[in-house]
Backbone as a ProteinNet text record, in pm:
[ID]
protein_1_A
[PRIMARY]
XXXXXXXXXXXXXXXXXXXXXXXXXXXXXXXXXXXXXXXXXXXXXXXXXXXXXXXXXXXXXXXXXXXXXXXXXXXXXXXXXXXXXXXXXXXXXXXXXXXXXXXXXXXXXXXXXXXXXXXXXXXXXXXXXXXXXXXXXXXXXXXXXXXXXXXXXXXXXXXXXXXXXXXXXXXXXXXXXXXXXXXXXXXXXXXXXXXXXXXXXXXXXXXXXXXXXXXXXXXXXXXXXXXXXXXXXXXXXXXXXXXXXXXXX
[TERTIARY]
4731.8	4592.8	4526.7	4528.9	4482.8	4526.7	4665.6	4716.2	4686.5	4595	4576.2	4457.2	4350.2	4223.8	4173.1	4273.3	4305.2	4314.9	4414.9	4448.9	4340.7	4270.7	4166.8	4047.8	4011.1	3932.6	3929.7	4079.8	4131.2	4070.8	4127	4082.2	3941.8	3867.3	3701.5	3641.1	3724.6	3660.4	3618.2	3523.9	3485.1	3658.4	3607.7	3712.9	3706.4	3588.8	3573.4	3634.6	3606.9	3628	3784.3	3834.8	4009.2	4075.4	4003.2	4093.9	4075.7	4007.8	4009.7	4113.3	4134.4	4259.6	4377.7	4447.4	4588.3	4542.2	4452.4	4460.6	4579.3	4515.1	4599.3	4595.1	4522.6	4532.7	4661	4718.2	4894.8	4968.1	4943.1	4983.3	4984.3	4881.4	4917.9	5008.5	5079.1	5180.8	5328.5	5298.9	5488.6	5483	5594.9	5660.2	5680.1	5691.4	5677	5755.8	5868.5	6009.1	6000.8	6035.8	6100.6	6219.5	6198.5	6339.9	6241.4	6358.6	6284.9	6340.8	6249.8	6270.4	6170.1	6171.7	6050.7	6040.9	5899.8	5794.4	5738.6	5846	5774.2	5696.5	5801.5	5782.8	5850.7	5801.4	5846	5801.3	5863.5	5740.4	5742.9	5618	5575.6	5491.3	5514	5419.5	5419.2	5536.4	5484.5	5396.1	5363.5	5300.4	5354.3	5407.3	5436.4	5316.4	5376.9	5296.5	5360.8	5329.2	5419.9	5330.4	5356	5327.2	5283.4	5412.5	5433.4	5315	5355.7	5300.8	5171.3	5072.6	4929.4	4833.7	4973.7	4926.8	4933.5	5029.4	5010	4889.6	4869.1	4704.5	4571.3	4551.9	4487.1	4475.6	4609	4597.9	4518.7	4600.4	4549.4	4422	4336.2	4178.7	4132.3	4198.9	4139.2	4139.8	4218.7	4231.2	4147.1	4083	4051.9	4130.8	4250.3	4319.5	4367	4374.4	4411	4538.7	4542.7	4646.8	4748	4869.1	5014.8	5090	5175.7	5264.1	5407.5	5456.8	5532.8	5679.1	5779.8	5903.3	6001.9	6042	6143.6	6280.9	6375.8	6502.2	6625.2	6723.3	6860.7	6840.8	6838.5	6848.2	6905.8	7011.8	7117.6	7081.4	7032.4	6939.9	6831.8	6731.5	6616.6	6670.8	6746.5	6749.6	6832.9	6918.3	6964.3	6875.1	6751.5	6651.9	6560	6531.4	6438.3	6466.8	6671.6	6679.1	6750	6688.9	6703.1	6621.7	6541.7	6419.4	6292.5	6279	6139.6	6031.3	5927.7	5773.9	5805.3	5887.2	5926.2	5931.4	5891.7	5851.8	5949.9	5996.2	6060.7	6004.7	5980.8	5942.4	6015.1	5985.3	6075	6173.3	6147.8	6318.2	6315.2	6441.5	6471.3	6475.5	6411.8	6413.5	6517.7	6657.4	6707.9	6756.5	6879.9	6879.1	6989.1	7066.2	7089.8	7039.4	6965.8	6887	6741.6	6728.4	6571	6595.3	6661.4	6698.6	6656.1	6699.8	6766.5	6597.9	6495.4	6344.2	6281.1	6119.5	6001.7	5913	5871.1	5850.2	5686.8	5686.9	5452.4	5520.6	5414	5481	5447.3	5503.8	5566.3	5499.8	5560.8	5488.6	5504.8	5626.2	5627.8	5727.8	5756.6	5888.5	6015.7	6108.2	6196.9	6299.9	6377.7	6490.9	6607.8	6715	6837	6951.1	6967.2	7080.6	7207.5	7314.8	7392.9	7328.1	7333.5	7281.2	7420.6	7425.7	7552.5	7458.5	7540.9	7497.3	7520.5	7432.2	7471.2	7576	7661.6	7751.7	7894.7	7854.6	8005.8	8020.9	7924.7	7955.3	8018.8	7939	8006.8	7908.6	8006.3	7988.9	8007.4	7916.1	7973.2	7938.6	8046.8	7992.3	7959.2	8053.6	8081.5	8089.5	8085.5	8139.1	8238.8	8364.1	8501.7	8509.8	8429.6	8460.5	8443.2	8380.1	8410.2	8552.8	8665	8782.2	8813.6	8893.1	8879.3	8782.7	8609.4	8535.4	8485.4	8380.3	8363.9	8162.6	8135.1	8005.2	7939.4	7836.9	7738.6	7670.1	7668.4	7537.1	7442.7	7379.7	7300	7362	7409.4	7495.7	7377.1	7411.7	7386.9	7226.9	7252.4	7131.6	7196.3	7054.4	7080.4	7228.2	7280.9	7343.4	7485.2	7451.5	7572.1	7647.4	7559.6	7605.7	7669.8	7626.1	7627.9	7758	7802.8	7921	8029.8	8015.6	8110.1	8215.2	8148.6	8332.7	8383.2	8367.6	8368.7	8551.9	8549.4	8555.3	8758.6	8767.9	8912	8962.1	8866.7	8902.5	8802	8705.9	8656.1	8641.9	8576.2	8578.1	8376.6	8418.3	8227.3	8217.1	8125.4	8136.6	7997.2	7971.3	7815.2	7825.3	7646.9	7614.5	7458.3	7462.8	7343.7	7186.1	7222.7	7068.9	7105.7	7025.9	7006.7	7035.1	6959.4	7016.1	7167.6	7262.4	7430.8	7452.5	7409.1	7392.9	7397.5	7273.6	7268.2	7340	7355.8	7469.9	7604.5	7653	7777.6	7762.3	7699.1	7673.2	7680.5	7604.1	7617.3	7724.2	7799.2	7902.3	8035.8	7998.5	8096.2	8235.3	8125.6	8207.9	8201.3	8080.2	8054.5	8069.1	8094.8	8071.3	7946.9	7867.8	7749.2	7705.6	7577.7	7504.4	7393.8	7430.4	7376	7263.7	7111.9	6943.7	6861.8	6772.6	6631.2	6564.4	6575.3	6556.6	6435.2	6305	6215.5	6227.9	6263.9	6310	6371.3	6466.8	6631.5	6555.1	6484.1	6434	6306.9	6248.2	6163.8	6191.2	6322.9	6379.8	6434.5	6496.8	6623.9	6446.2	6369.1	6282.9	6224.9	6199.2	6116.8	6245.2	6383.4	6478.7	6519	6421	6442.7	6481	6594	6643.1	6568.7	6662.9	6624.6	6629.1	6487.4	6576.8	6608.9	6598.3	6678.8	6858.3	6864.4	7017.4	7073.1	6992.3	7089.7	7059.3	7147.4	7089.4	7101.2	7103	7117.6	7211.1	7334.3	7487.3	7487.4	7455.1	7400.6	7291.7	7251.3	7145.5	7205.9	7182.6	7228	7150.1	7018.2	6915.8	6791.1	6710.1	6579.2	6498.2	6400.4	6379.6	6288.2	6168.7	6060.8	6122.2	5983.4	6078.9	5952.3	5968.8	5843	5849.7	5749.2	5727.5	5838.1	5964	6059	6040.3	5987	5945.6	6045.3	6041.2	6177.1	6133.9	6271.4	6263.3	6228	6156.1	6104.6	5917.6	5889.2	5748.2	5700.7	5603.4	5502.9	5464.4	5453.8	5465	5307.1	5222	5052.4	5054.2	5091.1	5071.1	5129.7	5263	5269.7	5179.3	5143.3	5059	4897.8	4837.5	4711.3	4784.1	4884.5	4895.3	4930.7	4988.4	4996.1	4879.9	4766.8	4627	4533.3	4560.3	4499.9	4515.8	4664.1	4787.6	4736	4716	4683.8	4545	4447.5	4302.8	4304.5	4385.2	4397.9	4428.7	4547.5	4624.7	4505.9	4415	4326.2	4247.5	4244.8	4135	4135.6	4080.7	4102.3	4193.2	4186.2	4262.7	4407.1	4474.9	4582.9	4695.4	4598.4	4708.5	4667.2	4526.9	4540.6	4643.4	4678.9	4763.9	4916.1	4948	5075	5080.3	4977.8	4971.7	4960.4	4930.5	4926.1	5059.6	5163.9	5280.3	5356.1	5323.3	5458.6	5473.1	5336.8	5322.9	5365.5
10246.4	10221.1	10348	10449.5	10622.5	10588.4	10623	10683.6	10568.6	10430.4	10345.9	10372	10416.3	10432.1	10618.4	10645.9	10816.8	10774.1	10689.7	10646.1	10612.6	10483.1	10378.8	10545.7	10614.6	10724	10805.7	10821.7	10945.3	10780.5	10713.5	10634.2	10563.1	10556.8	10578.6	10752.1	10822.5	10996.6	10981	11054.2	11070.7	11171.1	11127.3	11237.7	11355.2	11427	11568.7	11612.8	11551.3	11542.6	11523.7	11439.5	11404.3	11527	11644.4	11710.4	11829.1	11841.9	11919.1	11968	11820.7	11811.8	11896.5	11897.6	11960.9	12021.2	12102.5	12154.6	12096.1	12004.4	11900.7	11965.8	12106.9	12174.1	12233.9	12210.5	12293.4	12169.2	12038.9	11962.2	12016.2	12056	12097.8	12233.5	12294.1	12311.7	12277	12103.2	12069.4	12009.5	12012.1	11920.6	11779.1	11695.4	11530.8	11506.4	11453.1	11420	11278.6	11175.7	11047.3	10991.3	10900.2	10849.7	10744.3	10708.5	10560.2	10443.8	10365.4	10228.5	10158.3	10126	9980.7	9875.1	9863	9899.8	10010.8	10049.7	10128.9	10232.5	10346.7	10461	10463.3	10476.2	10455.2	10515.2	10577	10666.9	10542.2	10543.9	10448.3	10550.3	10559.6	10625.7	10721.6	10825.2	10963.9	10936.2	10851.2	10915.7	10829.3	10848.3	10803.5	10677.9	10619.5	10462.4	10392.8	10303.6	10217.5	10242	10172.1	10097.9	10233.4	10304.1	10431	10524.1	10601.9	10668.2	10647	10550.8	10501.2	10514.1	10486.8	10491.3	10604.9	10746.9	10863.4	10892.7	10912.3	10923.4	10897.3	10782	10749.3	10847.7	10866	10906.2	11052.6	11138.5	11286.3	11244.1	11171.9	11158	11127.2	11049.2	11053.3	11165	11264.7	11410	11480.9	11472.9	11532.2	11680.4	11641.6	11780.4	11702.8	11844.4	11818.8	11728.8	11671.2	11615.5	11709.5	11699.2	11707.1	11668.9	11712.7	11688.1	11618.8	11498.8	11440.9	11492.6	11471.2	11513.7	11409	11339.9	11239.8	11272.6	11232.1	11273.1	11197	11175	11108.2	11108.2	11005.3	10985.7	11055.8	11106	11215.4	11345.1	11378.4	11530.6	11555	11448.8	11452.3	11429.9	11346.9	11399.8	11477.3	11564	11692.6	11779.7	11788.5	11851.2	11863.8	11747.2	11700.4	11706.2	11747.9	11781.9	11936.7	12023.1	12163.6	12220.5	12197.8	12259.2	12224.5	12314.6	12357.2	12290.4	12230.8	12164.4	12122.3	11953.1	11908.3	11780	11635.5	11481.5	11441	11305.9	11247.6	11069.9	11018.2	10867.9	10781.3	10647.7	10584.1	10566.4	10585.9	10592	10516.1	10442.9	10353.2	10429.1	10373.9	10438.9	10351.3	10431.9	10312.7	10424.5	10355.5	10452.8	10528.2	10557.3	10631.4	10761.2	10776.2	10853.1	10898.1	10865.5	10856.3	11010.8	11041.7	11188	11310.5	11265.3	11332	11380.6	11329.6	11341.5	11329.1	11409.9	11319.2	11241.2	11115	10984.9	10965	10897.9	10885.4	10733.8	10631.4	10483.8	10348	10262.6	10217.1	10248.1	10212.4	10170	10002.9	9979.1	9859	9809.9	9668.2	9644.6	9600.7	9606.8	9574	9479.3	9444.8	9367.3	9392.2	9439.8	9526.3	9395.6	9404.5	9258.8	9318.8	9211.2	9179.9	9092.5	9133.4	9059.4	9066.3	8929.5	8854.8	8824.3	8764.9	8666.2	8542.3	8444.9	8310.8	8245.3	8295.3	8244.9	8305.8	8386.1	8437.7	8320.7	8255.2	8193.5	8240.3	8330.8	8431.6	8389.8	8391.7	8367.4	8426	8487.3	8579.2	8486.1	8482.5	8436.8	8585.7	8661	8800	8925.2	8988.9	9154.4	9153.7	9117.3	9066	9020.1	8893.4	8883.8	8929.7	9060.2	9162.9	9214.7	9147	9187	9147.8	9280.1	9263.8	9234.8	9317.9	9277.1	9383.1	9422.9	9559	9551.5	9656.7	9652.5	9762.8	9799.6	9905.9	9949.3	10039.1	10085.7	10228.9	10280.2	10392.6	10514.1	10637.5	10766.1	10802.4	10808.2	10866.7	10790.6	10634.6	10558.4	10479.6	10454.6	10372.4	10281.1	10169.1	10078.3	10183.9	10230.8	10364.2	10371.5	10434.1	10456.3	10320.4	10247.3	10116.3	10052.7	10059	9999.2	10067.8	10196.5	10277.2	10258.7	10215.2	10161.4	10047.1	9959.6	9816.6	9940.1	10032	10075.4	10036.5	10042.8	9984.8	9827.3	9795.4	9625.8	9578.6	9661.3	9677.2	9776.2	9761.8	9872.1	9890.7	10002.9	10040.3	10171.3	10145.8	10230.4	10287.2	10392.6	10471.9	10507.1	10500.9	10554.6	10612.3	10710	10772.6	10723.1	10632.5	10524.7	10404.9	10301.4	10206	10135.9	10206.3	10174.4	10145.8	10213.7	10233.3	10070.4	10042.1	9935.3	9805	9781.5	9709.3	9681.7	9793.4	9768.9	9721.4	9746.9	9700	9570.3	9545.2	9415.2	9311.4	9338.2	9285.6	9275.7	9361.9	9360.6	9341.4	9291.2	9208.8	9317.6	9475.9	9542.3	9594.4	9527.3	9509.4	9337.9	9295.5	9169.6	9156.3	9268.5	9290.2	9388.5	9398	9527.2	9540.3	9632.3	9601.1	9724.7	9658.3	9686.3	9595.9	9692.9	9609.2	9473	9372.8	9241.5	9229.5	9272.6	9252.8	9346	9440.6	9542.1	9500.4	9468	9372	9308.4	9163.8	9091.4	9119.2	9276.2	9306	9378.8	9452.1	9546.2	9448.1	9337.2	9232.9	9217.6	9124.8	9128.3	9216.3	9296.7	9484.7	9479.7	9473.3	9485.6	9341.4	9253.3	9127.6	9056.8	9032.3	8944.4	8864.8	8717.5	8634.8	8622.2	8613.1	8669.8	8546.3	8464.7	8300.5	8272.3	8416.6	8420.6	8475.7	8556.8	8649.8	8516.1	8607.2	8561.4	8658.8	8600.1	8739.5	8644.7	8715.6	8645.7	8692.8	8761.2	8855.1	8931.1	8923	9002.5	9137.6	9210.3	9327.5	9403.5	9441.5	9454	9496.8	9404.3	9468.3	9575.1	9634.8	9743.7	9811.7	9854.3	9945.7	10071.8	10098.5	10235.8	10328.5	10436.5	10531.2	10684	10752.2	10903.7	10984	11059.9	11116.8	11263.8	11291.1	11484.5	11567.8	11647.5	11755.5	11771.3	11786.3	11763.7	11901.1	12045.2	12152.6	12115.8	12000	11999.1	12025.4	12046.8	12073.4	11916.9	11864.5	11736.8	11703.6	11808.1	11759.4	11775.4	11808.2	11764	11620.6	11625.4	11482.4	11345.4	11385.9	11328.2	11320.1	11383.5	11404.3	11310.3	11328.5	11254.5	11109.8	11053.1	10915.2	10854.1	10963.9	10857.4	10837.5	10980	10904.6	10768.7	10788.8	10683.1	10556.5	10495.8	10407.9	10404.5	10458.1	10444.7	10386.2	10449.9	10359.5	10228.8	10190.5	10071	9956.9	10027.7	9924.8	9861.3	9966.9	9903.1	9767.7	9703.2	9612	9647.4	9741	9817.8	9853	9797.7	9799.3	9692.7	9578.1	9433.2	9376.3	9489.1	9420.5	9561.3	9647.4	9757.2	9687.9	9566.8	9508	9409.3	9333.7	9234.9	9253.4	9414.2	9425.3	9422	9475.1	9557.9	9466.7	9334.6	9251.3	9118.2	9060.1	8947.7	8871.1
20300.3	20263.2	20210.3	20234.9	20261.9	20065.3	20030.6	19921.6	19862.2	19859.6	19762.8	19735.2	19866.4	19839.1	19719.6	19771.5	19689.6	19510	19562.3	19389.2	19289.5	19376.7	19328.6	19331	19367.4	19347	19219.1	19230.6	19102.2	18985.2	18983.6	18845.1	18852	18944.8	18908.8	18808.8	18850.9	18816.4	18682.1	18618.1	18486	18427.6	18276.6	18205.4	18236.8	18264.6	18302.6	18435.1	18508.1	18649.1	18721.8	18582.3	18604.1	18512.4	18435.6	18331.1	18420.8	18577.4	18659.7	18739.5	18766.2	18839.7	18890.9	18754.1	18758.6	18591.1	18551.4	18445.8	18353.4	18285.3	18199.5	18080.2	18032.2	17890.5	17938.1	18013	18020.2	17910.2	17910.3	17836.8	17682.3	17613.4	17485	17455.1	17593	17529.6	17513	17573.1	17579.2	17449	17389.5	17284.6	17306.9	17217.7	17236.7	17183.3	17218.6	17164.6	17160.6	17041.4	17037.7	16953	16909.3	16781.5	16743.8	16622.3	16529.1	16669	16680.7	16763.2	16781.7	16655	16610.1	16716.3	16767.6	16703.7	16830.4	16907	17024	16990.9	16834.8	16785.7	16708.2	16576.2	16427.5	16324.5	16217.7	16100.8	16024.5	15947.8	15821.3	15758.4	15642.2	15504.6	15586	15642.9	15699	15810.6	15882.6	15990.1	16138.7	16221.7	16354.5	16409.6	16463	16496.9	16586.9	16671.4	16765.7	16895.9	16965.1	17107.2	17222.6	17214.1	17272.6	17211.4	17081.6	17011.3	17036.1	16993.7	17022	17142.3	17273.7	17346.6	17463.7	17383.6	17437.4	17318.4	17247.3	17149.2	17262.5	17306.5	17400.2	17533.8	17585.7	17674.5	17682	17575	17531.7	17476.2	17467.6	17472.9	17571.6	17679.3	17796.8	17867.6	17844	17900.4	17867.9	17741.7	17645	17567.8	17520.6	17499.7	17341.9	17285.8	17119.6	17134	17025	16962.6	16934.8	16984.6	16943.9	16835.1	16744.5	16676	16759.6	16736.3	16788.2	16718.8	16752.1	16682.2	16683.9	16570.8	16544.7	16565.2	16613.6	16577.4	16663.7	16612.5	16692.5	16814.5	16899	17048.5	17136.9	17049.1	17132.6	17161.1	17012.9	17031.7	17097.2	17114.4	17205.4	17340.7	17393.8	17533.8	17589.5	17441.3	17525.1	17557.5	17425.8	17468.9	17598	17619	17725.1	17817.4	17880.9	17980.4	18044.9	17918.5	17936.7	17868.3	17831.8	17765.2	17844.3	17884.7	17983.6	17854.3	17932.6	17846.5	17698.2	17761.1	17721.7	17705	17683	17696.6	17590.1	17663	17559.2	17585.5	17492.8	17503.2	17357.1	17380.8	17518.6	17593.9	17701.8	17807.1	17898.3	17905.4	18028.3	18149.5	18238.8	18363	18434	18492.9	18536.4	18631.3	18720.9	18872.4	18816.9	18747.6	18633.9	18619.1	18615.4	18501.6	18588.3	18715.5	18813.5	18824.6	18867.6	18962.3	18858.8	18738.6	18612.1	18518.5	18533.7	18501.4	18587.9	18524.5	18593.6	18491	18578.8	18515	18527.7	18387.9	18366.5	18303.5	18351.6	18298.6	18372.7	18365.3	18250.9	18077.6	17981.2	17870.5	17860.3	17888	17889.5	17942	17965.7	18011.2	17891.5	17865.6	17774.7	17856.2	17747.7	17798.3	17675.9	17764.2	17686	17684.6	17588.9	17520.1	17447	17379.2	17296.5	17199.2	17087.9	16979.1	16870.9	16805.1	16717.1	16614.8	16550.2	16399.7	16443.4	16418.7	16462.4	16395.2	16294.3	16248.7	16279.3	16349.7	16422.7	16554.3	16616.6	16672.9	16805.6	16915.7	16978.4	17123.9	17224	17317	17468.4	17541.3	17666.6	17751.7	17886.5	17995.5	18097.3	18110	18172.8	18055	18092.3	18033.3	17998.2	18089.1	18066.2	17922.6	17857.3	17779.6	17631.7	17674.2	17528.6	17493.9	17585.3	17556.6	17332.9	17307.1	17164.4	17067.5	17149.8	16997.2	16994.5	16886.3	16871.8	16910	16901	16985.6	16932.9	16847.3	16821.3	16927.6	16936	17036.4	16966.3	17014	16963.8	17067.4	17070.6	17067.6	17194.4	17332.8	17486.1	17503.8	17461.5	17473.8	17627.2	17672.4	17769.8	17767.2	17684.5	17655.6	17635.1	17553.8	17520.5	17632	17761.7	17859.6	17976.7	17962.3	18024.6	17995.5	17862.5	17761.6	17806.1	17806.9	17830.8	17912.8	18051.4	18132.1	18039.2	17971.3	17896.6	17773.9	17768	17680.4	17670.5	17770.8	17766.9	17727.7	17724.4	17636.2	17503.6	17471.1	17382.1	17300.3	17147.8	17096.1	17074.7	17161.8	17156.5	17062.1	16942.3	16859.2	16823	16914.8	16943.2	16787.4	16745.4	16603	16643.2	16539.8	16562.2	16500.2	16429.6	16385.7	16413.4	16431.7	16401.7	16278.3	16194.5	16058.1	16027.8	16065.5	16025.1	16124.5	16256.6	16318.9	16250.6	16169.1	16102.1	15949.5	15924.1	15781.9	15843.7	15920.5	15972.7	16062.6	16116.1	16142.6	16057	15923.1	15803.8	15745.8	15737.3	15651.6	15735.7	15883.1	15921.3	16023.2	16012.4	16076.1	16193	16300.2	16414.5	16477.5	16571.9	16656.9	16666	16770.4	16795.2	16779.1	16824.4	16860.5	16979.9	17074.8	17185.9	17165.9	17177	17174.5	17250.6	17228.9	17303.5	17228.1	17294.6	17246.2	17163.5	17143.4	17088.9	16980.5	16989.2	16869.2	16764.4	16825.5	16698.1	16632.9	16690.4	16582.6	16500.5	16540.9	16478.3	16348.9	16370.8	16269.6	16195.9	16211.3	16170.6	16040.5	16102.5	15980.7	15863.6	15981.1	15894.9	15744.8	15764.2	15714.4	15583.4	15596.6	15533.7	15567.9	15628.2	15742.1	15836.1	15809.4	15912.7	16069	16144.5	16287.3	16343.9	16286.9	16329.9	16276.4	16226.3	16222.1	16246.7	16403.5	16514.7	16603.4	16721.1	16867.1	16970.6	17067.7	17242.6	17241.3	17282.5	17312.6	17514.3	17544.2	17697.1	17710.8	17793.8	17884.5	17962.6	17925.1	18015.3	18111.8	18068.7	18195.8	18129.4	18222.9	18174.8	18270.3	18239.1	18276.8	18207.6	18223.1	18185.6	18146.5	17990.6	17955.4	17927.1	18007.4	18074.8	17934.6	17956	17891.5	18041	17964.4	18037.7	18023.7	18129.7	18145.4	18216.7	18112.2	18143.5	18321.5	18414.7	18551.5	18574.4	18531.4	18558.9	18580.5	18489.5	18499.9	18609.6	18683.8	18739.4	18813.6	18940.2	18959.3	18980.5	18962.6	18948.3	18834.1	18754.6	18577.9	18554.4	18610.5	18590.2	18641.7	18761.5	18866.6	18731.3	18683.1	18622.7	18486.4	18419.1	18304.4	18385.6	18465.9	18499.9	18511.7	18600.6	18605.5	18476.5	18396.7	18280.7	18193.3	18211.8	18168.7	18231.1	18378.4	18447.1	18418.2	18351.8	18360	18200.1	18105.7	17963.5	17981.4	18085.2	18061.6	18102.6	18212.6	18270.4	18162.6	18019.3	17941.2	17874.3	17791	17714.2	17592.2	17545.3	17427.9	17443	17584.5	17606.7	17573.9	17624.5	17597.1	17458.5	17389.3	17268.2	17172.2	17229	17141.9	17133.4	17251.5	17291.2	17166.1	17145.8	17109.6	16950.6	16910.8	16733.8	16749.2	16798.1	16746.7	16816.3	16914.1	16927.6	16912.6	16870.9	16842.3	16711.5
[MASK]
+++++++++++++++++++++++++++++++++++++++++++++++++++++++++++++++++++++++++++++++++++++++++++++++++++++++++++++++++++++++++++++++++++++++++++++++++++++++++++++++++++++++++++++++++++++++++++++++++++++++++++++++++++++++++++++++++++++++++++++++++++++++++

């Protein structure tokens, strides 16, 4: 009761009063690490956009601390970064028990759900894992799924790539089975891309799971503590389930 009534306190506080806290201007000096993964965090016409993106914007106004330059790049390279580079964020990341020990966590952003996605004309069917015996499987290079696939690797062929993009050309051209991503993503890119998304499907479910802002595990755990309540004082707003609802509806 004590640490609910503490909580429910910190998110009544004015902005001034919460940027007291844990001196949250230490925030403008970490780096903001993400990748392309429509529509969480994505460039269009040069400028970064998505679910995530928008809604760390928000947050660094509820702090009141300048705006950051975000940094795009291969999935692989950002979280080598993010987990040896002192003042350091990487978003979005699956938080899974995996990976808990390994950061510190500000979040959810949202919840996801991690799949196998086919072409409906391959006509492809899982009951188990087992039965990826002999097919081949995209994934994205030390992504959640990446890692997940990996024991699979002796009866399948799991073939990590570093975009999405290479994902989808080979899918197409008939040189993947599947490709294992985040379910609302696929059929968002499958369109973004021209494509019909009534001519994939989810062949499996692999797990769902919320995917949080991942802070290099040196942070400071009242900085993290001061960016979650700002974080929880945005989500309360109205401008939250309608920021869900531009980018997934």
């Amino acid at each position: 009761m004590i640490p609910l009534l503490i909580l429910c306190g910190l998110l009544l506080l004015p902005a001034p009063a919460l940027s007291g806290l844990g001196k949250p201007k230490a925030l403008e000096a970490y780096t903001w690490l993400t990748e392309e993964y429509y529509p969480f965090n994505y460039t269009e016409n040069g400028r970064l956009r998505g679910i995530s993106v928008d809604l760390l914007r928000m947050v660094w106004g509820e702090l009141n601390i300048s705006p950051k330059p975000v940094e795009s790049m291969p999935w692989a390279r950002a979280y080598e970064r993010v987990q040896h580079e002192a003042h350091t964020v990487l978003f979005s990341m699956a938080r899974t028990p995996e990976r808990e020990k390994l950061f510190q966590w500000a979040g959810p952003i949202a919840s996801v759900r991690f799949v196998l996605i086919a072409r409906k004309d391959r006509h492809i069917h899982l009951e188990t894992l087992d039965d990826l015996e002999g097919l081949t499987v995209g994934t994205l290079r030390k992504d959640v799924l990446d890692a997940l696939l990996a024991k699979y690797q002796d009866i399948a062929r799991i073939q990590p790539v570093v975009s999405m993009d290479q994902n989808i050309n080979k899918l197409m051209t008939n040189r993947l089975d599947m490709v294992a991503y985040e379910e609302t993503s696929w059929y968002k890119i499958a369109a973004r891309y021209g494509f019909d998304p009534d001519d994939f499907e989810t062949v499996y479910v692999l797990r769902e799971t919320p995917v949080y802002y991942a802070f290099n595990p040196a942070t400071p755990t009242n900085l993290v503590n001061v960016f979650q309540t700002a974080l929880d004082r945005v989500k309360a707003r109205p401008e939250y389930p309608a920021l869900l609802d531009a980018y997934l509806r």
